[in-house]
BAKEZA-145667 format. One record per residue: x, z, y of N, C-alpha, C, CB in turn; residue in one letter. Coordinates in steps of 0.001 Angstrom, whole numbers. Atoms other than C-alpha are relative to their C-alpha. Glycine has a CB too. Example, Ala and Ser with C-alpha at 12.3 -4.5 7.8 and 13.67 -1.06 7.14 Angstrom:
REM residues 2
REC   n_east     n_up  n_north  ca_east    ca_up  ca_north   c_east     c_up  c_north  cb_east    cb_up  cb_north  residuo
REC      890        0    -1190    12300     7800     -4500      900        0     1200     -992     1246        27        A
REC     -820      -60    -1190    13670     7140     -1060     -770      730     1090      414    -1415       462        S
//
This chain:
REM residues 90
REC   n_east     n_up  n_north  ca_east    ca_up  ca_north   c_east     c_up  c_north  cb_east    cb_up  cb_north  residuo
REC    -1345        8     -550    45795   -29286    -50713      985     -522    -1042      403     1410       471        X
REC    -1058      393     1090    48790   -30562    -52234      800      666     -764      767     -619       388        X
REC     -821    -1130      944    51372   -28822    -54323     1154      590     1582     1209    -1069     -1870        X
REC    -1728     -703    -1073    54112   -29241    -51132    -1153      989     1292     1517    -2158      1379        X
REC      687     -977    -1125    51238   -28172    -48553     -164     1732     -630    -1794     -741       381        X
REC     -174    -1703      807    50802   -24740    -51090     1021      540      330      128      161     -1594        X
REC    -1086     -909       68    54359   -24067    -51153      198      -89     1445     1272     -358      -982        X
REC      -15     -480    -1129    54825   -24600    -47677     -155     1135      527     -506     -447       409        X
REC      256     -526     -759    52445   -22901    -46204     -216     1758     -775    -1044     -863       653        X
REC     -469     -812      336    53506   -19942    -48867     1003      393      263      -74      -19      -701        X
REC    -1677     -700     -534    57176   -20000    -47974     -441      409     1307     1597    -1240       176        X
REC      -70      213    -1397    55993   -20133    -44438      350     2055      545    -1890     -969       625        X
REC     -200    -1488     -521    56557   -16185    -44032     1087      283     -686    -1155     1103      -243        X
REC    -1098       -8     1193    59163   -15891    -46969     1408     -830      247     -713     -683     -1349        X
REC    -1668      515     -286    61923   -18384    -46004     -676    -2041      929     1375     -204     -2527        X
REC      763     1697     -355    60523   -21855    -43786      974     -255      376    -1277     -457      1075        X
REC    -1025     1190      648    63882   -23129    -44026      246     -704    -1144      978      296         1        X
REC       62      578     1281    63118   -23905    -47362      -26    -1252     -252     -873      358      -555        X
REC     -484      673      -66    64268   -27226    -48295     -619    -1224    -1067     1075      557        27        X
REC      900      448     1132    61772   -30025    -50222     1025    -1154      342    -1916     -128        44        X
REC     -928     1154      388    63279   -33185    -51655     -934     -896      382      572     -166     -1540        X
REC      746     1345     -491    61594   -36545    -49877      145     -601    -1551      885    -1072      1492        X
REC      594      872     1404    59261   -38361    -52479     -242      565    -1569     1052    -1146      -267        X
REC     1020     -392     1599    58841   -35903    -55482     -996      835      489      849      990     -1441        X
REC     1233     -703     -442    56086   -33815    -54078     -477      633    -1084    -1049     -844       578        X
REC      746     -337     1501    54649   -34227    -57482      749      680     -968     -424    -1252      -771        X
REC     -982    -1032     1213    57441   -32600    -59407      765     1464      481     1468    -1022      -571        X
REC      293    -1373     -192    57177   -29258    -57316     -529      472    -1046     -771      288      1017        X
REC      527     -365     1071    57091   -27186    -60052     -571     2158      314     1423     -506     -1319        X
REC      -32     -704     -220    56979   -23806    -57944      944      943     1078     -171       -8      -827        X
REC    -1307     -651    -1422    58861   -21164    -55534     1063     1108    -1509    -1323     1801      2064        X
REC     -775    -1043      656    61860   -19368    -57286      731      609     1012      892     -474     -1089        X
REC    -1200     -837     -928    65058   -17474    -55581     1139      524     -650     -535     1262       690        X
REC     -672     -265      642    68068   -17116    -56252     1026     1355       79      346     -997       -36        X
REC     -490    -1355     -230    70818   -14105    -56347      208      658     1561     1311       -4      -690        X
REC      -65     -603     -861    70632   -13562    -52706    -1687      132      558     1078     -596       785        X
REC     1406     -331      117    67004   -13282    -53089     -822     -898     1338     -158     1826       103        X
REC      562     1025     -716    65952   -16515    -50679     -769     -942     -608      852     -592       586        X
REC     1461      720      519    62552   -18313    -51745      542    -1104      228    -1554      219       749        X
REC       28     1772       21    63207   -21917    -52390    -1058     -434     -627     1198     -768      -758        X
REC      701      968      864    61547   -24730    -53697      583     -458    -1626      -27    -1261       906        X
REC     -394      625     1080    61784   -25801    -57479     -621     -399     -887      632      455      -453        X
REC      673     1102      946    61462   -28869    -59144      450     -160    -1149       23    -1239       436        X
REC      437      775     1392    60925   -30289    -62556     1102     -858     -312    -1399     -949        93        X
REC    -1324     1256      397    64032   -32091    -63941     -666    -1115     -644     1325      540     -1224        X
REC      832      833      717    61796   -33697    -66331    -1001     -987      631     -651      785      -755        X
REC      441      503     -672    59600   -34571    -63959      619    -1213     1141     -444      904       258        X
REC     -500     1607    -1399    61744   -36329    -61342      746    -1242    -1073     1898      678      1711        X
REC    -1108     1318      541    63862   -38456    -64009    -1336    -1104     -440     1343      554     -1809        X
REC      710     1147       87    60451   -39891    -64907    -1068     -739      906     -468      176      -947        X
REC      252      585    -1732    59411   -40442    -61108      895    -1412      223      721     1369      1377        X
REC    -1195     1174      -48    62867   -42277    -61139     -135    -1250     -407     1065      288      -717        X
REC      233      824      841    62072   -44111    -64201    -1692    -1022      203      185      940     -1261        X
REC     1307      816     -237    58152   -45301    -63033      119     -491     1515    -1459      971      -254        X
REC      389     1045    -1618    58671   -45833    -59488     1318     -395      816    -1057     1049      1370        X
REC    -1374      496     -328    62035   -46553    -58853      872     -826    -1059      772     1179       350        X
REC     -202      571      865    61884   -48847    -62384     1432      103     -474     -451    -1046       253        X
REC    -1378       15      595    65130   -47581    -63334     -651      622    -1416     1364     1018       921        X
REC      234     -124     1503    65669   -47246    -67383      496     1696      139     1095    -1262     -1197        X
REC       38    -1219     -170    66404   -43705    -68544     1391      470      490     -472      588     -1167        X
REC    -1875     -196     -299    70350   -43973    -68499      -84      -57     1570     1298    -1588      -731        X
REC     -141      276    -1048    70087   -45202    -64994     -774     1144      935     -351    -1325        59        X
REC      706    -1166     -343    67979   -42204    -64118      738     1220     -409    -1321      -19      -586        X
REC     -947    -1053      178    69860   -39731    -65127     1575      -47      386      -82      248     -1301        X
REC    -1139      622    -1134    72828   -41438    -63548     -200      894     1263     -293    -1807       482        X
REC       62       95    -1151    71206   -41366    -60445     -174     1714      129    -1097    -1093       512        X
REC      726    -1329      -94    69515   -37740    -60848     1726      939      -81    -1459      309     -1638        X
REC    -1767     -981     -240    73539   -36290    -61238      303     -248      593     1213      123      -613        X
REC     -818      176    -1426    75000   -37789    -58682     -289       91     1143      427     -936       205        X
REC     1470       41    -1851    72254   -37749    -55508     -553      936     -247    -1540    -1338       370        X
REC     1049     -989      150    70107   -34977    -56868      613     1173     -319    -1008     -320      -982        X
REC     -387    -1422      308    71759   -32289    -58652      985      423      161     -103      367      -982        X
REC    -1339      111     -729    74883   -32614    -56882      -17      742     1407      363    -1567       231        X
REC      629     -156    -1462    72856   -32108    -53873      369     1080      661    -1418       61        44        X
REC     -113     -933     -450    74059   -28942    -52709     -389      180     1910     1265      205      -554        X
REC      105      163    -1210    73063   -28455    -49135     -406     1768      758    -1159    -1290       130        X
REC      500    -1334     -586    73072   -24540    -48333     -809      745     -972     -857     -205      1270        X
REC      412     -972      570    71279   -21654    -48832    -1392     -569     -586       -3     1182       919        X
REC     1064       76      -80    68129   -22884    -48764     -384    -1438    -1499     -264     -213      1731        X
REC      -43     1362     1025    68920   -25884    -51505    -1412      355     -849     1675     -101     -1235        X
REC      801      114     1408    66123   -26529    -54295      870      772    -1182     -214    -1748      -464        X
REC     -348     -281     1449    66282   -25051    -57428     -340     -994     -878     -602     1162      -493        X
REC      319     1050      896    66186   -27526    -60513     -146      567    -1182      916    -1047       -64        X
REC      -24     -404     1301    64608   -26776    -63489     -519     -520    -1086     -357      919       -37        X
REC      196      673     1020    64691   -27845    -66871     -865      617    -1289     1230     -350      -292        X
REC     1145     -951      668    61353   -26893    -68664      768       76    -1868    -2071    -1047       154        X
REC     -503     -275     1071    62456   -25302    -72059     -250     -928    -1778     -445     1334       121        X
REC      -71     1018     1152    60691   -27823    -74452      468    -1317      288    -1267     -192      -588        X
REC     -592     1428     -316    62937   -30725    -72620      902      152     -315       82     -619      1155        X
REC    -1001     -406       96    65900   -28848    -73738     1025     -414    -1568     -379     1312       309        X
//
């Protein structure tokens, strides 16, 4: 199975409004929740800027451009992604 079919069909009792981002699949990094205690999805910062950077041939500036303004901007409800920035990228 994949990483999104796992979390899926884990949220699927827990919160299946939960909210995956089209095209990183691969930078599911896990389920968190935040202070109102609703299971989301959350990805890999690290991971998507160099998704950005290999398959959307943008350089790193231009990736991290894009990743603030479309991605972590993204707010869309309760159910939004969490984004996280693994501690040795810091």
């Amino acid at each position: 199975m994949s990483k999104r079919e796992v979390v899926e069909e884990y949220l699927e009792n827990l919160n299946p409004e939960a909210l995956f981002m089209d095209g990183f699949d691969d930078c599911i990094a896990g389920i968190g929740a935040v202070s109102n205690d609703i299971a989301v999805v959350v990805y890999d910062v690290q991971c998507i800027i160099e998704h950005l950077m290999s398959d959307e041939g943008m350089d790193e500036m231009e990736a991290w451009e894009y990743f603030g303004f479309n991605i972590e901007s993204a707010y869309v409800g309760e159910n939004t992604p969490i984004l996280m920035q693994r501690v040795e990228h810091l």
